[in-house]
C-alpha positions as CSV (number, residue, x, y, z in Angstrom):
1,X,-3.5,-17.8,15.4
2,X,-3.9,-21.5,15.5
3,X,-1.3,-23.6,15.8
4,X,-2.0,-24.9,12.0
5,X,-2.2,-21.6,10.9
6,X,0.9,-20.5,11.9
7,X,2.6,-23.8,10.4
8,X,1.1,-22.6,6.8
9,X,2.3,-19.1,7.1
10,X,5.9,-20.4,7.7
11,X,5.0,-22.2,4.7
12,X,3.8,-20.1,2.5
13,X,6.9,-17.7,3.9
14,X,9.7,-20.4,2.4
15,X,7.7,-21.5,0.0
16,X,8.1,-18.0,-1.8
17,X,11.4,-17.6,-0.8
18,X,13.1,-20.8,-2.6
19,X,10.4,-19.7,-5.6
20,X,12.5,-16.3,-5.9
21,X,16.0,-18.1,-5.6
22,X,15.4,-20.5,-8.8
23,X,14.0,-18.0,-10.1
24,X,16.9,-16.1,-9.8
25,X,18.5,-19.1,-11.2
26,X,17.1,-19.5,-13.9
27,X,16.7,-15.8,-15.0
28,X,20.3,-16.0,-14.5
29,X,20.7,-19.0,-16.9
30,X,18.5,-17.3,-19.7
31,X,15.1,-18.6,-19.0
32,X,13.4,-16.1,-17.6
33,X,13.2,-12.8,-20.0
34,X,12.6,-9.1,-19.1
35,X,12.5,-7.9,-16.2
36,X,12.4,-9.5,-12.6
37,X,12.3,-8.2,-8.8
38,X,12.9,-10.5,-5.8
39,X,11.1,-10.4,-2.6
40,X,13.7,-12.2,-0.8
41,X,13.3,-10.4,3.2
42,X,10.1,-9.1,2.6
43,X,8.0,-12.4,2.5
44,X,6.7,-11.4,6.1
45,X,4.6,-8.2,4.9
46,X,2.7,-10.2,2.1
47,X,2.3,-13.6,4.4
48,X,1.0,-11.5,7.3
49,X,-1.2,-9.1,5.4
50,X,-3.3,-11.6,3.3
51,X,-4.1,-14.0,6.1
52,X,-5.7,-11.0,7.8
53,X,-7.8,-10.6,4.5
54,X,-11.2,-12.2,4.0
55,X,-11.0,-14.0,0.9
56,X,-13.7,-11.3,-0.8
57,X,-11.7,-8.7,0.0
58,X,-9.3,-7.5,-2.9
59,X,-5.7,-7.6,-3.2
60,X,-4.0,-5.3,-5.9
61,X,-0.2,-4.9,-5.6
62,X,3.1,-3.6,-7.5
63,X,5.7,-5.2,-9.9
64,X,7.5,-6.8,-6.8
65,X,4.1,-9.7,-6.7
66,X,5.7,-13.2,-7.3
67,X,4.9,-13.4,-3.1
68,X,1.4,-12.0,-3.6
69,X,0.3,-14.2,-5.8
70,X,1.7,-17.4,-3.9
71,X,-0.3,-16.0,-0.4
72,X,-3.1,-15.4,-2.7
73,X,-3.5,-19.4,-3.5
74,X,-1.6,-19.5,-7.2
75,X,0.3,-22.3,-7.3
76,X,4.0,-22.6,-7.7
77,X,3.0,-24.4,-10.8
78,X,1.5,-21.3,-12.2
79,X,4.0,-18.8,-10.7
80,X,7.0,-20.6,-12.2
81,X,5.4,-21.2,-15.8
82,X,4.4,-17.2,-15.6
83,X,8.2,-16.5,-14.7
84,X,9.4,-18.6,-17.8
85,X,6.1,-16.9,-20.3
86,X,5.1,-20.8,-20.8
87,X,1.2,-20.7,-21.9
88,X,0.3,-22.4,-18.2
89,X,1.4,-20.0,-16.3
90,X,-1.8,-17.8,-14.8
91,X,-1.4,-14.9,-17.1
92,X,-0.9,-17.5,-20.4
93,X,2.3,-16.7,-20.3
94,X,1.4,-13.0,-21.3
95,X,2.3,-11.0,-18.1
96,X,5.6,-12.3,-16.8
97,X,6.9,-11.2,-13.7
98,X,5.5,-8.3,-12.8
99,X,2.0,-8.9,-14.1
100,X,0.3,-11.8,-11.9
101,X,-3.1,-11.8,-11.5
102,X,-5.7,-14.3,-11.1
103,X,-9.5,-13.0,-10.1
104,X,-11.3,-15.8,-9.3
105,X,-8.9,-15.5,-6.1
106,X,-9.2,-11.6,-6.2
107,X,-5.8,-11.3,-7.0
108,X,-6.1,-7.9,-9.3
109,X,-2.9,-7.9,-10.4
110,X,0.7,-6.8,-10.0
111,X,1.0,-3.6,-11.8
112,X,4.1,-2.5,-13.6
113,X,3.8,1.5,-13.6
114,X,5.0,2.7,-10.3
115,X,2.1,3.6,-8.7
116,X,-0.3,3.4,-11.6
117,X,-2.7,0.8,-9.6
118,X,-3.8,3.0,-6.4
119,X,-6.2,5.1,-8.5
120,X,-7.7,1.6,-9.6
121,X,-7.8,0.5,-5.9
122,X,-10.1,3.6,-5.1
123,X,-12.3,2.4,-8.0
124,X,-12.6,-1.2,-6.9
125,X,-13.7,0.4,-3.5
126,X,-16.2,2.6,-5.1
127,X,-18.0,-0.1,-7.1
128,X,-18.1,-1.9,-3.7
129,X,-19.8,0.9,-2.2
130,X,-22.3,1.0,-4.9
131,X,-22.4,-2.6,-4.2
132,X,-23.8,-2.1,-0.8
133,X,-21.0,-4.6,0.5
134,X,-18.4,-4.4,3.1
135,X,-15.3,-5.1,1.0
136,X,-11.9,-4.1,1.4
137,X,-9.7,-3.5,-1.4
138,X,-5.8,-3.9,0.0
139,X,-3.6,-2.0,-2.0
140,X,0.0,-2.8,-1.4
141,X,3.2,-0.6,-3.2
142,X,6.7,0.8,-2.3
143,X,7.7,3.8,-0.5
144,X,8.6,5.3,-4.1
145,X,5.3,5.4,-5.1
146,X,4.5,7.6,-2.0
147,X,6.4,11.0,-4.0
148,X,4.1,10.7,-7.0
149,X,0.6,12.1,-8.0
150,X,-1.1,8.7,-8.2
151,X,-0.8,8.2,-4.5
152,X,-2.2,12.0,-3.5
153,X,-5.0,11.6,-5.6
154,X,-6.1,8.2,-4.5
155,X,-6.1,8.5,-0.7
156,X,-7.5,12.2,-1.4
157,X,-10.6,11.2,-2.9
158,X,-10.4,7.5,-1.2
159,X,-11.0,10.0,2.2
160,X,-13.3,12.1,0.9
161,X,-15.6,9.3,-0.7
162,X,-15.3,7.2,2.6
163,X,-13.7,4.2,0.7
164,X,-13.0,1.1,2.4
165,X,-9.2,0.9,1.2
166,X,-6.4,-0.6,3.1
167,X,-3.2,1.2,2.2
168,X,-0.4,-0.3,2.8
169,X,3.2,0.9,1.8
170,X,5.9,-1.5,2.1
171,X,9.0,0.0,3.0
172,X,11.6,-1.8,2.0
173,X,14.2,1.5,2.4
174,X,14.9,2.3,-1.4
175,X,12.8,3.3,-4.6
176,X,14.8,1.6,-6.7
177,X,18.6,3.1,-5.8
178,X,17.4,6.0,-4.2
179,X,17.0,6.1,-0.2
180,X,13.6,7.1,1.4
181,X,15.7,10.0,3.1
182,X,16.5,10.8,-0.3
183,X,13.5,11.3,-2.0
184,X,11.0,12.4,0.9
185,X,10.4,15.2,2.8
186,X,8.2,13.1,4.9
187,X,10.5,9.9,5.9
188,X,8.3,8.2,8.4
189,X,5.3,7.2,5.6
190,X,2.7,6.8,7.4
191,X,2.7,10.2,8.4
192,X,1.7,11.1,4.7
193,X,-1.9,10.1,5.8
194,X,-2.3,12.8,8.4
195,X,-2.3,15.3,5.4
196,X,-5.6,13.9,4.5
197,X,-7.1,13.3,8.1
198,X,-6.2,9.6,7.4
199,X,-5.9,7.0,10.0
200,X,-2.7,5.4,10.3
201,X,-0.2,3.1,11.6
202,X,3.3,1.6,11.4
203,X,4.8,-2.1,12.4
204,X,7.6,-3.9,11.8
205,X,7.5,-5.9,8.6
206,X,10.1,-8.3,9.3
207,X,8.0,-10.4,11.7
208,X,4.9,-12.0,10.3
209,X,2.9,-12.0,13.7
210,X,3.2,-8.2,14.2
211,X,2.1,-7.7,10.5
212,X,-0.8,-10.2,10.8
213,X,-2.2,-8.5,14.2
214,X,-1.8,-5.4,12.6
215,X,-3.1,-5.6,9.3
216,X,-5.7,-7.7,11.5
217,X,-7.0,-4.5,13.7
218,X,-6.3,-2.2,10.3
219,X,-8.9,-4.4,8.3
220,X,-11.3,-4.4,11.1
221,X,-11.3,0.0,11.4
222,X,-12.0,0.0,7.4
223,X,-14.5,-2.6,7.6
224,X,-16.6,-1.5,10.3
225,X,-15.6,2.6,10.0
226,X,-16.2,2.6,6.0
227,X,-12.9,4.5,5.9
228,X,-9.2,4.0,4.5
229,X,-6.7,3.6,6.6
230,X,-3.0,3.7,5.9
231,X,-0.4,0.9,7.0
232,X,3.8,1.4,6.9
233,X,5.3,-1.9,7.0
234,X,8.9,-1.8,7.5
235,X,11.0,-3.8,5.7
236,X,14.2,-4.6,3.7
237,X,14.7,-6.4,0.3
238,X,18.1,-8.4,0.6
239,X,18.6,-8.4,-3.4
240,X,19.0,-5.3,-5.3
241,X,15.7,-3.6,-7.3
242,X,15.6,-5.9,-9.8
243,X,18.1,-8.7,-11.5
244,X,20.3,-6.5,-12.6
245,X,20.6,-3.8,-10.3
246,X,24.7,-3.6,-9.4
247,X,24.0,-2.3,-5.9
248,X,26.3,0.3,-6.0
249,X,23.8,2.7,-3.7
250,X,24.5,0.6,-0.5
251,X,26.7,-0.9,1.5
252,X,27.0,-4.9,1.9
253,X,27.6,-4.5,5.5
254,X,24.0,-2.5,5.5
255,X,22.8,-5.7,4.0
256,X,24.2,-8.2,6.3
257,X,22.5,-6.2,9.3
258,X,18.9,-6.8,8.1
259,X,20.1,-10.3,7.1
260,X,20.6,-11.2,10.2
261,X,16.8,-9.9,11.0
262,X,15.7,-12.8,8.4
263,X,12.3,-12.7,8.8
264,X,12.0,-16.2,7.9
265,X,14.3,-17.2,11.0
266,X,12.5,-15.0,13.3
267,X,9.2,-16.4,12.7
268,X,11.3,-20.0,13.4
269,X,13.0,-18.9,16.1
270,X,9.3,-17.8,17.1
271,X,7.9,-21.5,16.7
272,X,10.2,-23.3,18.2
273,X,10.6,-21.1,21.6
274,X,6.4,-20.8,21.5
275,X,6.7,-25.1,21.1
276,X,4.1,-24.7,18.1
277,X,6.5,-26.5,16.5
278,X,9.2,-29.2,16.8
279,X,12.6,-28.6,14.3
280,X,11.9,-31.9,12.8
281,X,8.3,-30.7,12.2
282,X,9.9,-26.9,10.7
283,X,12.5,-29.3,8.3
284,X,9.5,-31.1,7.4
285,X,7.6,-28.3,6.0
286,X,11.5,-27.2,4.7
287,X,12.0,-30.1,2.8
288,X,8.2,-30.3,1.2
289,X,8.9,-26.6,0.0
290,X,12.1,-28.1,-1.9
291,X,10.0,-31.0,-3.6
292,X,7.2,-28.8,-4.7
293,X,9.6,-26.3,-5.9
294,X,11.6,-28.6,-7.9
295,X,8.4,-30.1,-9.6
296,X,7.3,-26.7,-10.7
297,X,10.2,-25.8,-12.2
298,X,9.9,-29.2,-14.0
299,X,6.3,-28.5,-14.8
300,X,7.0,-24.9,-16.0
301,X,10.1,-25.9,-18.3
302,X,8.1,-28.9,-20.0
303,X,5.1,-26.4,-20.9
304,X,4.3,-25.2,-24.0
305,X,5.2,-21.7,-25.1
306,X,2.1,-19.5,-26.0
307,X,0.6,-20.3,-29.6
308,X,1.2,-17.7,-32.4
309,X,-2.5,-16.6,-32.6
310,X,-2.2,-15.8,-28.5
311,X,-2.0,-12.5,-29.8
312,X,-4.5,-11.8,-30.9
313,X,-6.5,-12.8,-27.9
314,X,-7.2,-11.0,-24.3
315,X,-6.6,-7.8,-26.2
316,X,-9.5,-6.4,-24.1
317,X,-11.0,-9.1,-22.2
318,X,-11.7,-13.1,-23.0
């Protein structure tokens, strides 16, 4: 990567994480309705994966997509103003948290049901392939979705149709309260692929460089081999499932351990020892990340809410 490129990634890596803290905030202080679920540790997996990504290839993820959407190009404008249901918010104010989506930047959505959206990635990858194109459709969900039927049928047939899908299973280490070693036979994930003859690989999702060469070479088989491939990305949410997950399934010393592998303060550590970057040139992009934050959250709290006869519109499709 260039040396510009790997300033924007450490960007767009803080830029999502002090959009998740004041979001936290202000879902603590009553702004923020329903329900919401952090990516604070895992921005590395998102950051690295979509700058790997041609910008025609499609991105469909899970409920945990506040990240997604920022590495996809929405603004913090839009993600904040989502987060509080104002009407400028990319979704209208209609999807909330768990349901970002803009297409015009083939962002298909975060998807609420757990694993509801890989039989709709297979379909995207179908209508490519009666396209005649060479499209990828990167599919993104947690380990918990990995026990269900969704994810059988959808590599099954995404295998036997020759789809060009890019699985990718972030493993954050818990479906919800429940440990992988819990709730799998099978606790190494990618190994679920071999089942179907599948491709697959593994990396560690806590450093954005090994993500991004590996989704790299991942994107590169399905492209040129017109056939899935499965990616584990290892990884650790520092916050519990959602806001109000008490934690009780896990230790805090367990937490502390990944903390210190902040995947933010490798990929620091990373520039400054590489000399891509200067720490007055890392605060820099710090302290722009504050400002632009702050300005959303202005932006989303002085927008209107959604009109009445909102309702009654995008039933279908507008």
């Amino acid at each position: 990567m260039k040396k510009e490129q790997q300033l924007d990634l450490y960007y767009q890596m803080v830029l999502i994480r002090r959009l998740e803290e004041r979001g936290a905030e202000l879902y603590q202080a009553g702004k923020i309705g329903g329900f919401m679920h952090l990516y604070i540790g895992q921005e590395a997996v998102s950051t690295g994966l979509i700058a790997a990504r041609e910008e025609r290839d499609r991105v469909i993820t899970a409920y945990r997509d506040h990240g997604v959407a920022v590495n996809c190009g929405i603004s913090a404008n839009e993600v904040m103003a989502e987060l509080l249901g104002k009407a400028t918010g990319m979704s209208k104010g209609k999807g909330g948290s768990m349901h970002m989506a803009d297409v015009s930047k083939n962002m298909w959505g975060g998807h609420a049901i757990v694993g509801g959206h890989l039989p709709i990635a297979s379909g995207f990858a179908i209508g490519d392939q009666y396209a005649g194109n060479d499209n990828i459709t990167i599919c993104m969900f947690g380990d918990g979705a990995t026990n269900i039927g969704y994810f059988h049928e959808a590599l099954n047939i995404s295998k036997i149709w020759n789809l060009r899908v890019l699985w990718v299973c972030e493993n954050n280490q818990y479906g919800m309260g429940t440990a992988v070693d819990r709730a799998s036979a099978v606790t190494e994930i990618r190994q679920k692929a071999e089942g179907y003859g599948m491709k697959n690989g593994q990396v560690d999702g806590m450093d954005v460089t090994k993500v991004y060469e590996a989704a790299a070479e991942a994107m590169k088989y399905v492209r040129e081999s017109s056939q899935p491939y499965l990616l584990e990305i290892d990884t650790y949410r520092f916050r519990g499932h959602s806001m109000g997950d008490p934690e009780r399934y896990r230790k805090q010393e367990e937490v502390k351990k990944w903390q210190e592998n902040d995947p933010i303060g490798i990929f620091n550590k990373q520039l400054l020892d590489k000399k891509v970057a200067t720490k007055k040139v890392l605060d820099e992009i710090e302290a722009r990340v504050e400002e632009e934050v702050a300005k959303a959250v202005e932006f989303a709290e002085a927008s209107p809410e959604p009109a009445m006869e909102e309702l009654f519109t995008d039933i279908y499709a507008d």
